[in-house]
N, C-alpha and C positions, 0 to 999 in steps of 0.2 A: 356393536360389532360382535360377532358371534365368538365364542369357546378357538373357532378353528381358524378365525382370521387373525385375532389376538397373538396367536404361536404364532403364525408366518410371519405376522409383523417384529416379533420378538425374535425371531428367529433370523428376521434378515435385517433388521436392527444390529443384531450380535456380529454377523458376518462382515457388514459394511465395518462396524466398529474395528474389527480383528484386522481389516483389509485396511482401515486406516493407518493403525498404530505398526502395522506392518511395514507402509511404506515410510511414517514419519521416525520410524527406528534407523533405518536406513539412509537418510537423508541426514539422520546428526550424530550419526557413527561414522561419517564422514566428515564430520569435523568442521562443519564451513565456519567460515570467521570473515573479519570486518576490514579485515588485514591493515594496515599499520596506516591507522588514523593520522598523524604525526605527520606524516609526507602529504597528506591532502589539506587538513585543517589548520589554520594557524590562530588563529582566537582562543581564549583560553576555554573558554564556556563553551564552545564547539568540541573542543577538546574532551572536556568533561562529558559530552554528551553521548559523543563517540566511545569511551571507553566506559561509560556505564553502560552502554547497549552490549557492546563486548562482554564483559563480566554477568551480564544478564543471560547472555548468551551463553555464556560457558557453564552456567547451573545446569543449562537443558540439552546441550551435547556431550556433557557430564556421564558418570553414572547413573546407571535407570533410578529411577526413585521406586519406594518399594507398593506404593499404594496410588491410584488414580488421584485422589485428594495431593496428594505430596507431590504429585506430577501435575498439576494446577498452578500450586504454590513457585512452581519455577515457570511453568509460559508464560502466568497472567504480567508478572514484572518484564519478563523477557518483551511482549508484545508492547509492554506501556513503551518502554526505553527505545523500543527500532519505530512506535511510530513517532517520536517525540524526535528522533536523529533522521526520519526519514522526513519530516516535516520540516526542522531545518535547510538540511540538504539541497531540497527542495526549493527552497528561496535560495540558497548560492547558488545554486545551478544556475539562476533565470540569470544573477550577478556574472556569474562567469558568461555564459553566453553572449550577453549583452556587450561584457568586456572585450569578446573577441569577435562579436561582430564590427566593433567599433574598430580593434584594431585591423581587419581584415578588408572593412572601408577604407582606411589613411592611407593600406598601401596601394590605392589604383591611383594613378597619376591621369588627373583629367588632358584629355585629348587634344591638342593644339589645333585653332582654327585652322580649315582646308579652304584650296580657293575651290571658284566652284565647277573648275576644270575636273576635279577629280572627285567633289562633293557626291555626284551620282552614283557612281560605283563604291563610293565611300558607304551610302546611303544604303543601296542596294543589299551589300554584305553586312551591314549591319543590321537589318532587318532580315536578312536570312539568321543572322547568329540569334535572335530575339526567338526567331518560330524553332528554335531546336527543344528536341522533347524537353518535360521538365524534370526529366529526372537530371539533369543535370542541377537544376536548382537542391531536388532534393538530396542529393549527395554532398552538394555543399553545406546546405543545412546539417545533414549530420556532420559531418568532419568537423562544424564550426563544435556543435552539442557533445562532442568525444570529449570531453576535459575530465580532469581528474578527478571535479569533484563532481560529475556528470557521472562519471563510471562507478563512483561509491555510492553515489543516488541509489543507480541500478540495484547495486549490489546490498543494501540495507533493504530497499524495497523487496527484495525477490526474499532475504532473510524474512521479513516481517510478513510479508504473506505462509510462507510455512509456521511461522508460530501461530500466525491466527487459524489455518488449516485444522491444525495439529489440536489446538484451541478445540474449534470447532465439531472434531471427532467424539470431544468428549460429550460438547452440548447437544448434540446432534443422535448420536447413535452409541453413547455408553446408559447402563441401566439408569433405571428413575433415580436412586439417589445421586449417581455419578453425575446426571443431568441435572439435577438440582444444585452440586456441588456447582457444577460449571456454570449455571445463571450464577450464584450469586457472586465468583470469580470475575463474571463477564459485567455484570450491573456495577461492581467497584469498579474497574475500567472505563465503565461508560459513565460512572459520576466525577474520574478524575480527566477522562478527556472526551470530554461528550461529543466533540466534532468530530469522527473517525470514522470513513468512509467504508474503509474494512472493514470494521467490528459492527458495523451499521447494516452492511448486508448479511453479515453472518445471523444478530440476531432475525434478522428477515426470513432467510432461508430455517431458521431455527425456531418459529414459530409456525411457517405450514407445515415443517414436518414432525413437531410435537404432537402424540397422541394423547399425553395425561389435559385433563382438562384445566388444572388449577395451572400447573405447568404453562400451558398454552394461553393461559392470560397473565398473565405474568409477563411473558416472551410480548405479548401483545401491546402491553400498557408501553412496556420498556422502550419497544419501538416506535410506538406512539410517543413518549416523553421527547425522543431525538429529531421526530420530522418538524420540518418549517411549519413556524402557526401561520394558517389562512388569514390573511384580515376581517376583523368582524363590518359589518353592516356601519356600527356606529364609528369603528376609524375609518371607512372609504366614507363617509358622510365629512367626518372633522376635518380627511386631506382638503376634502373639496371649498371648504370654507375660508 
C-alpha cells in the first residue's frame, strides 16, 4: 500500500475510533444498570452473578479512566461477568417460559362432548377459529416470553453487547499498540470463556479489518482456535466401524 493510502486508512481508522468512544461515552454517562437483581433471581449463585455483572458494570460507567490500557482493564471483566449472567439468564428464561406455558395450558378446560345436532356448526367455527392469522399465536407466544426474568435477559444482553462494542472500538480502530493492548484483553476472554458467540464475531470482523500483518495473524489463529474442528478422514472412517 502506497505512502498515501496508509494516511487515509490511518486517518479513517482515527475517525471511526473518535465516532466510537464518542457514542460509547454517551451510552454509560447514562448510567444503565441491571436494576435490582433481588426481585428476579432467587438462587444464591444467580445472585452472585447478577451483582458481579453490576459491580463490573459500574467500573466502566464510572469515571473515565485516564489511559486506553486502564479503559480495557474495566470492559474486558465488565463483558466476562454480562456474558456469564446473560448465559445463565438465558437457561431460566427457557425455565420460566416452559413454566408458564404449562400453566397457561391447565387453564383451558377441555370441551364437553356435543351431540351431533350441533357438532356441524360446532365444527365449522372451529375451523374458521384455526385459519385466523397467526399473529395471534405470535402474540401469545410473546406475552407467555414477557417474564421477569425474560425481561433481565434482554436487559443484560443489550448491556453485554455495548461492552463488547465499546471492546471492539478499541481492537478495531484504536492505534497499533491500543490494538495490540486490546487482542491480548480479548484472547484472555476467550481462554476464560472460549464459547462466546459475541467475542467470536468481534474477533472475526477484527481480523478482516486489521492492516498490521503480525496483528492480523494473530486475530487469525485466535479465530481459528474457537471454530468447530472438521472431522478428519480417520474419525469418519472409525464412526463407520
Amino acid at each position: 500500500m502506497s505512502a498515501a493510502g496508509d494516511d487515509f486508512t490511518a486517518r479513517a481508522r482515527e475517525r471511526h475510533f473518535q465516532e466510537e468512544l464518542t457514542r460509547a461515552s454517551a451510552r454509560w454517562q447514562s448510567k444503565p444498570s441491571l436494576g435490582d437483581c433481588g426481585a428476579t433471581l432467587k438462587e444464591k449463585s444467580d445472585l452472585e452473578l447478577c451483582q458481579a455483572a453490576a459491580t463490573a458494570l459500574a467500573q466502566v460507567t464510572g469515571a473515565s479512566a485516564p489511559t486506553p490500557e486502564a479503559t480495557l482493564t474495566r470492559l474486558a471483566p465488565a463483558a466476562l461477568a454480562l456474558a456469564r449472567l446473560s448465559e445463565r439468564l438465558r437457561y431460566l428464561s427457557m425455565q420460566e417460559l416452559a413454566q408458564r406455558r404449562i400453566a397457561s395450558d391447565a387453564g383451558v378446560t377441555p370441551a364437553p362432548p356435543v351431540s351431533g345436532a350441533v357438532s356441524g356448526p360446532l365444527a365449522a367455527a372451529a375451523h374458521a377459529h384455526q385459519q385466523q392469522p397467526a399473529a395471534h399465536a405470535e402474540q401469545r407466544a410473546v406475552q407467555l416470553s414477557e417474564g421477569p426474568v425474560s425481561r433481565e435477559l434482554e436487559l443484560a444482553m443489550r448491556l453485554e453487547r455495548d461492552v463488547i462494542r465499546n471492546l471492539g472500538a478499541y481492537l478495531e480502530y484504536g492505534s497499533l499498540p491500543v490494538r495490540r493492548a486490546a487482542f491480548g484483553a480479548s484472547k484472555d476472554l476467550h481462554a476464560q470463556h472460549p464459547r462466546w458467540p459475541a467475542l467470536a464475531r468481534l474477533l472475526s470482523e477484527a481480523s478482516v479489518l486489521e492492516s498490521d500483518a503480525a496483528l492480523k495473524r494473530d486475530l487469525r489463529e485466535l479465530v481459528a482456535s474457537g471454530a468447530p474442528q472438521r472431522p478428519t478422514a480417520a474419525d469418519q472412517s472409525a464412526e463407520t466401524k
